[in-house]
C-alpha positions in Angstrom: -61.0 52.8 -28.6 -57.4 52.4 -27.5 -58.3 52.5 -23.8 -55.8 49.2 -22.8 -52.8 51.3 -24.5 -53.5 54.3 -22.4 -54.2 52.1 -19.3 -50.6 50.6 -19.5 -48.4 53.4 -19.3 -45.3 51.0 -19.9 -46.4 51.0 -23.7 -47.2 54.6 -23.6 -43.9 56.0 -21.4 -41.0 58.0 -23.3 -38.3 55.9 -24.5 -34.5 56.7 -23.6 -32.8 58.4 -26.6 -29.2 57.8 -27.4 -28.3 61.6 -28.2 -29.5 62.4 -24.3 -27.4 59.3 -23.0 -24.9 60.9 -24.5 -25.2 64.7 -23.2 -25.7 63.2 -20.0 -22.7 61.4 -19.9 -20.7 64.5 -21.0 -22.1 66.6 -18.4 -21.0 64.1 -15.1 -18.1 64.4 -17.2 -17.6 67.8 -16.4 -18.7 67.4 -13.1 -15.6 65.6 -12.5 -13.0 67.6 -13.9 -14.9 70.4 -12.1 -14.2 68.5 -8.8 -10.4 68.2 -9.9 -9.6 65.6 -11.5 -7.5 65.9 -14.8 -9.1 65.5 -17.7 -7.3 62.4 -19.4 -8.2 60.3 -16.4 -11.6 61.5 -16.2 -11.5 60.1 -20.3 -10.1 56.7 -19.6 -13.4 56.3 -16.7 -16.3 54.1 -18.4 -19.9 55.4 -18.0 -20.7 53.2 -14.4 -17.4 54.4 -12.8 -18.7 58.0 -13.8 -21.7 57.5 -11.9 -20.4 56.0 -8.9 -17.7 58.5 -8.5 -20.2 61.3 -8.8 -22.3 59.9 -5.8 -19.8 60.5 -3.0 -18.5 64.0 -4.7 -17.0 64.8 -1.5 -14.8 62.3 -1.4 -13.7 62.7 -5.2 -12.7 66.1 -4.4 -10.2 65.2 -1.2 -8.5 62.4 -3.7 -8.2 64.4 -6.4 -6.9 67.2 -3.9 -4.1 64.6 -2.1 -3.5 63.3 -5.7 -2.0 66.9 -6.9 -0.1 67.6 -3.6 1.6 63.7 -3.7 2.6 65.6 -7.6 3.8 68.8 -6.3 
């Protein structure tokens, strides 16, 4: 009976999959050019600054807002 596998449910929980990771990643992506900001600086972001930009998305839009205006 495999009773202490079931029991620990850190042997038994799904593992992360790179192909999600990845769709993941492009979604916040779009997140962000949906909130303004252009999309080659959106490609230069790494993965963490995605993330942390994403959590304040208020805030993203007003920069990205004052950012075209200061261009215009």
């Amino acid at each position: 009976m495999a009773t202490s596998t079931f029991r620990n449910k850190n042997k038994v929980r799904p593992k992360k999959q790179g192909a999600a990771k990845r769709r993941r990643c492009l979604v916040q992506r779009r997140r962000l050019v949906s909130l303004g900001l252009s999309e080659e600086a959106v490609e230069k972001l790494q993965v963490h600054e995605l993330r942390a930009m994403l959590k304040r998305p208020k805030e993203v839009q007003k920069a990205a807002q004052a950012s075209a205006q200061a261009e215009a």
